[in-house]
C-alpha positions in Angstrom: 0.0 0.0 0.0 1.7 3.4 -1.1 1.4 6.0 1.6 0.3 9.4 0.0 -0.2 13.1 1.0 -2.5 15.2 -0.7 -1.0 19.3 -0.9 -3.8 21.3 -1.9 -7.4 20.2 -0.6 -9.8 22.2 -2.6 -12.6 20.5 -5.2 -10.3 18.4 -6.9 -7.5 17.6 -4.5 -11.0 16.7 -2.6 -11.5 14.2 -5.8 -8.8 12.8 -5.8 -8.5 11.4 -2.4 -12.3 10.2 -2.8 -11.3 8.7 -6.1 -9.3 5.9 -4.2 -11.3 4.9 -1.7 -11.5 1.1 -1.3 -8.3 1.0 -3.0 -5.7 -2.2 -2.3 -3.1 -0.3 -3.9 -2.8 3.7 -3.0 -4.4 5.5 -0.2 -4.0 9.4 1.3 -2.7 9.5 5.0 -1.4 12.9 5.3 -2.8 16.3 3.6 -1.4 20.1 3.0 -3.3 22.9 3.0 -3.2 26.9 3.8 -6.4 26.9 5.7 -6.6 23.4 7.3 -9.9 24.7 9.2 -11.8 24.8 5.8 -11.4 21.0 5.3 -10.5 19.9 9.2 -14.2 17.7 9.0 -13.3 16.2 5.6 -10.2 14.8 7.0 -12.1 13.4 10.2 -14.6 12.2 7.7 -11.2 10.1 5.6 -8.7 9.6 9.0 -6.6 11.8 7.0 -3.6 13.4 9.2 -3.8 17.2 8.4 -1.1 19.8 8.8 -0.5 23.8 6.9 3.2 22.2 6.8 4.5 21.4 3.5 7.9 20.4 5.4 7.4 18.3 7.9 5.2 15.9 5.5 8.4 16.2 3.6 10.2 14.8 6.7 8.1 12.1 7.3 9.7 8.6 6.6 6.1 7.3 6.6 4.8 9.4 3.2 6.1 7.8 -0.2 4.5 10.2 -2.1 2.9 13.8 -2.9 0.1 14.7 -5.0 0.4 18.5 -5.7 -2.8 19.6 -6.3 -2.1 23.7 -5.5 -1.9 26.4 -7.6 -0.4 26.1 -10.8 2.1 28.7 -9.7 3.1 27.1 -6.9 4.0 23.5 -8.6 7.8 24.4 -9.4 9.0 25.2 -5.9 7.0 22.5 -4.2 8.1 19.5 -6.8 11.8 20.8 -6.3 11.2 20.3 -2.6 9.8 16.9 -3.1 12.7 15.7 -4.7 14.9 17.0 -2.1 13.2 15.1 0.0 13.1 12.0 -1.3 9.5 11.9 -2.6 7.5 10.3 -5.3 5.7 13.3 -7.4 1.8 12.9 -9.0 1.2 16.6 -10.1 -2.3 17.8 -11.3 -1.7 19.5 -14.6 -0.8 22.1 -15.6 3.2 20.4 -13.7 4.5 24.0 -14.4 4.2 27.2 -16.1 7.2 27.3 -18.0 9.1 24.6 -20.3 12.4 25.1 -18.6 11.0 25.0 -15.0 9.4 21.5 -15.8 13.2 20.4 -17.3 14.9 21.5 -14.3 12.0 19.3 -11.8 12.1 16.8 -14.1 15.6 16.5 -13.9 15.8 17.0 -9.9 13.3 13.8 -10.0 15.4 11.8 -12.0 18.9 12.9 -10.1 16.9 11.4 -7.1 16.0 8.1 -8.7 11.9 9.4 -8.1 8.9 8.8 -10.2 6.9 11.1 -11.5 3.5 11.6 -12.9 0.8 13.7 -14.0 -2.7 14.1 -13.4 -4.4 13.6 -17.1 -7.0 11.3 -15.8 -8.7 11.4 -19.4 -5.7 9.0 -20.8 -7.4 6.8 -18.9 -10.8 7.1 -20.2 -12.3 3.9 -22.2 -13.1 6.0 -25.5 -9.5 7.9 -25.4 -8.3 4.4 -25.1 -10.4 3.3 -28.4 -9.3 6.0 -30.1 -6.0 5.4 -29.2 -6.4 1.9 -30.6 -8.4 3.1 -33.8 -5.2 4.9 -34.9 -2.5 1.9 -33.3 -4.1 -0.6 -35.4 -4.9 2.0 -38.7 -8.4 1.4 -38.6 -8.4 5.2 -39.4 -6.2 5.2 -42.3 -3.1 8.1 -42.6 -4.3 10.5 -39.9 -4.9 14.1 -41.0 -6.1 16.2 -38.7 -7.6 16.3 -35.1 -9.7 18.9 -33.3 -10.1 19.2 -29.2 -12.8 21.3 -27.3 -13.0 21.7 -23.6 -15.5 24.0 -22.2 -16.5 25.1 -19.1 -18.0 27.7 -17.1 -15.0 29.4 -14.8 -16.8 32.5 -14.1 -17.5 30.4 -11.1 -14.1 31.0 -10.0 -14.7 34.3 -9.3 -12.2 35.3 -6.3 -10.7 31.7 -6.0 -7.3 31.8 -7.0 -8.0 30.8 -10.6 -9.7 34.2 -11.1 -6.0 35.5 -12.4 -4.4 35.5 -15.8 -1.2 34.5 -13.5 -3.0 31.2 -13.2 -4.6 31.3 -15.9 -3.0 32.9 -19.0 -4.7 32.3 -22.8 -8.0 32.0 -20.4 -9.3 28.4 -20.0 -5.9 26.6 -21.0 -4.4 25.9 -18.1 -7.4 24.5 -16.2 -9.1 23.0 -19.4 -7.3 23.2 -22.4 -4.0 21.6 -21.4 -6.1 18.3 -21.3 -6.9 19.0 -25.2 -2.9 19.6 -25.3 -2.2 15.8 -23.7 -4.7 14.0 -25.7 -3.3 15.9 -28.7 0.0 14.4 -28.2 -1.2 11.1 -27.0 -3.2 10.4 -30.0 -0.6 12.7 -32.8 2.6 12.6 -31.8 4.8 16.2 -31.3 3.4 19.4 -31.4 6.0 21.6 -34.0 4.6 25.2 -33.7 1.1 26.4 -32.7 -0.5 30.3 -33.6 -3.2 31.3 -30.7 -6.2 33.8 -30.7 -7.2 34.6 -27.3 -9.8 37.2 -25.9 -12.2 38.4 -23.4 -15.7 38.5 -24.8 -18.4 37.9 -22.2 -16.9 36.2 -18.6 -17.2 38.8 -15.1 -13.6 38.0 -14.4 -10.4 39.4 -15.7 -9.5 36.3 -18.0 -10.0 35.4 -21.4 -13.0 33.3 -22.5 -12.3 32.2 -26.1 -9.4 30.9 -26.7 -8.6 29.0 -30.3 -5.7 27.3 -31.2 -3.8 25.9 -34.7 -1.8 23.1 -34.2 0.9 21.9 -36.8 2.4 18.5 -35.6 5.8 17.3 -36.1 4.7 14.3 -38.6 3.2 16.8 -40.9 -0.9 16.6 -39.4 -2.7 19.8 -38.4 -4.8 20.5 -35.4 -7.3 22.7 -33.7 -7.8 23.7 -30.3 -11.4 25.5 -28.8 -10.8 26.3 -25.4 -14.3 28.5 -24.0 -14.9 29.4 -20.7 -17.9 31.1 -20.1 -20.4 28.1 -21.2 -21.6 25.0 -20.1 -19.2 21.8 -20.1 -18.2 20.2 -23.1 -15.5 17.7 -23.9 -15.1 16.3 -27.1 -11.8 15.0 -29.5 -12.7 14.3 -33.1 -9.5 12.5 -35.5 -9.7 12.7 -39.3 -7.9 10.3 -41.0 -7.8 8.4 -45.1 -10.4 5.8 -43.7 -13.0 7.9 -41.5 -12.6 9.8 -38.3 -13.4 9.0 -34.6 -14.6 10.8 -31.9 -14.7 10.9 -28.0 -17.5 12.9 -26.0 -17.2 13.5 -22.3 -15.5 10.4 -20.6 -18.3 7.7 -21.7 -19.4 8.2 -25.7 -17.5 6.7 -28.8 -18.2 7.0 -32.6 -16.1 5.6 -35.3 -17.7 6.7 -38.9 -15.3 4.6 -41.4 -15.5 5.4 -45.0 -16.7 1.5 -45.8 -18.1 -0.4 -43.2 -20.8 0.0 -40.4 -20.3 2.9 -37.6 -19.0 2.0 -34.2 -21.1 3.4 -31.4 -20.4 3.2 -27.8 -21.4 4.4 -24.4 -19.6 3.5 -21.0 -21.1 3.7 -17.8 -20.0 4.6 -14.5 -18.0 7.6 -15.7 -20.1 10.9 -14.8 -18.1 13.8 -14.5 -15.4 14.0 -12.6 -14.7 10.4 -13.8 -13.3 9.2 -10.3 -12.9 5.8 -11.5 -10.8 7.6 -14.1 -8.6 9.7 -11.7 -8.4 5.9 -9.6 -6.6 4.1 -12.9 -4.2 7.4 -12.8 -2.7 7.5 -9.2 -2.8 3.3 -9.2 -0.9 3.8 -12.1 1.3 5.7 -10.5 1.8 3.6 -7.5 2.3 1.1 -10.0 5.9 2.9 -11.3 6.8 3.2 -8.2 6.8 0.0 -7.2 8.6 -1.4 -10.8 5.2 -3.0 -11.9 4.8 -1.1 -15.2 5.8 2.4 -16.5 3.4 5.3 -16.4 1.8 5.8 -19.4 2.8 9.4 -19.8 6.4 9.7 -19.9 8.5 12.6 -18.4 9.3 13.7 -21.8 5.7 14.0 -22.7 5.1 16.0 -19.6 8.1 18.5 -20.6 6.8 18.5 -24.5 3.2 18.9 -23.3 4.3 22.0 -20.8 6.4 23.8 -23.7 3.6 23.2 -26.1 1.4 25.2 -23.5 3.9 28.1 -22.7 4.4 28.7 -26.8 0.2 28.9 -26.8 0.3 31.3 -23.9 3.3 33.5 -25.7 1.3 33.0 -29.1 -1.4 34.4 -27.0 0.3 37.6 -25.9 2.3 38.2 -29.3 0.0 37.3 -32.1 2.5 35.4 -33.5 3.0 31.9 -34.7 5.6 29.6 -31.7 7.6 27.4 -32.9 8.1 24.7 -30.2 11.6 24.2 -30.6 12.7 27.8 -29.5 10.7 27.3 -26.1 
């Protein structure tokens, strides 16, 4: 059973300890937070141990593992510590701000012999994991093209500490979009250079709310990211290829439309938003690294691709301009 602490107890740090329970493999004993009163009747509620000190869970021989779950600005520092510490790092996404930040943790991590890994529960999903297949096994022909959309309403977060273009710069990309960003690169390959529109239209806060992206991959496909933030939730990822295109809706809807042959339709249950079983496979996958059972599924190379990819949309942003990956 790998011992973890959660740092950062808000909704989805909340999520993610509920996500394991029952689990044989992984389970939260410790937690981190600024205001421990806020949550002190949660961790009654899950016999969680809970502390304002990031340190001296650091110092505790009985914690394998953190999972950051703060403020996106806060990720650098806190992952360096970890790894000064001797601790296993799961980090919600976005795992930093800036490419060169996430080489220099990465690199602590692997100086320290410690695993890492990332919070994109959606890998896990059952139609990403079709789609994934669709394209290992051609069933889609030469791929073409691939568009992403993640929507949601954050004019909720209204003075929370996502209400910020610190924390969130190019408006919904580093709370929504970087998911679009993974899946892109899961299901494509490496992102060469991206060109971002990104504007305020209609939310209260002082972020934008439409945010559209053009991909061009490495292998020659194109891409398209739709990032809104002022509407109602919506996930979908669409692939074009020579023998029909695929597409995944929320965590529980597939559709394969070939060119010749009969459609594939297919609905999962169990997987209502936020998709705990989902966030489950991710951190048991993690555990799973740690103890030499199998790699996690998202290398540390993806997760310093996918953080560059999202600093040259948030420069793209600001500039106007075309970012070629490669000079991040």
């Amino acid at each position: 059973m790998l011992n973890l602490a959660i740092v950062g107890l808000g909704r989805w740090g909340q999520n993610l300890v509920e996500s394991i329970e029952g689990s044989k493999i992984v389970r939260f004993s410790a937690a981190v937070t600024r205001t421990p009163s806020k949550v002190s009747a949660f961790c009654v509620q899950k016999n969680i141990f809970l502390t304002d000190d990031y340190r001296s869970i650091l110092n505790d021989d009985d914690i394998d593992a953190v999972v950051i779950a703060t403020p996106h600005s806060l990720h650098f520092d806190q992952i360096m510590m970890a790894a000064s510490a001797g601790k296993h790092v799961f980090c919600e996404k976005p795992f930093t701000l800036m490419a060169e930040q996430a080489r220099i943790a990465l690199a602590s991590l692997a100086q320290h012999s410690l695993k890492v890994a990332i919070g994109h529960n959606r890998r896990f999903a059952p139609n990403i994991v079709a789609l994934k297949n669709a394209l290992k096994i051609n069933s889609l022909g030469q791929p073409i093209h691939i568009d992403g959309f993640f929507n949601a309403n954050l004019g909720t977060s209204a003075g929370k500490w996502r209400d910020s273009r610190t924390e969130s710069p190019a408006g919904g990309m580093t709370s929504l979009g970087i998911h679009v960003i993974d899946a892109f690169i899961h299901l494509f390959g490496k992102v060469a250079s991206v060109s971002t529109q990104s504007r305020r239209i209609a939310i209260d806060i002082d972020i934008d709310d439409s945010t559209l992206v053009r991909f061009n991959f490495e292998n020659g496909c194109s891409g398209h990211l739709t990032t809104i933030a002022a509407t109602n939730m919506f996930w979908q990822i669409r692939a074009f290829g020579t023998g029909g295109w695929a597409e995944c809706t929320d965590l529980d809807q597939y559709a394969f439309r070939p060119i010749k042959g009969d459609p594939v339709l297919s609905n999962y249950s169990g997987l209502k938003n936020p998709g705990s079983t989902t966030i489950k496979s991710a951190l048991e996958a993690f555990a799973a690294d740690i103890s030499g059972a199998a790699p996690f599924p998202i290398s540390p190379e993806e997760i310093h691709h996918a953080t560059a990819v999202l600093e040259a949309v948030t420069i793209s942003a600001s500039t106007g301009k075309a970012i070629e990956i490669g000079m991040i």
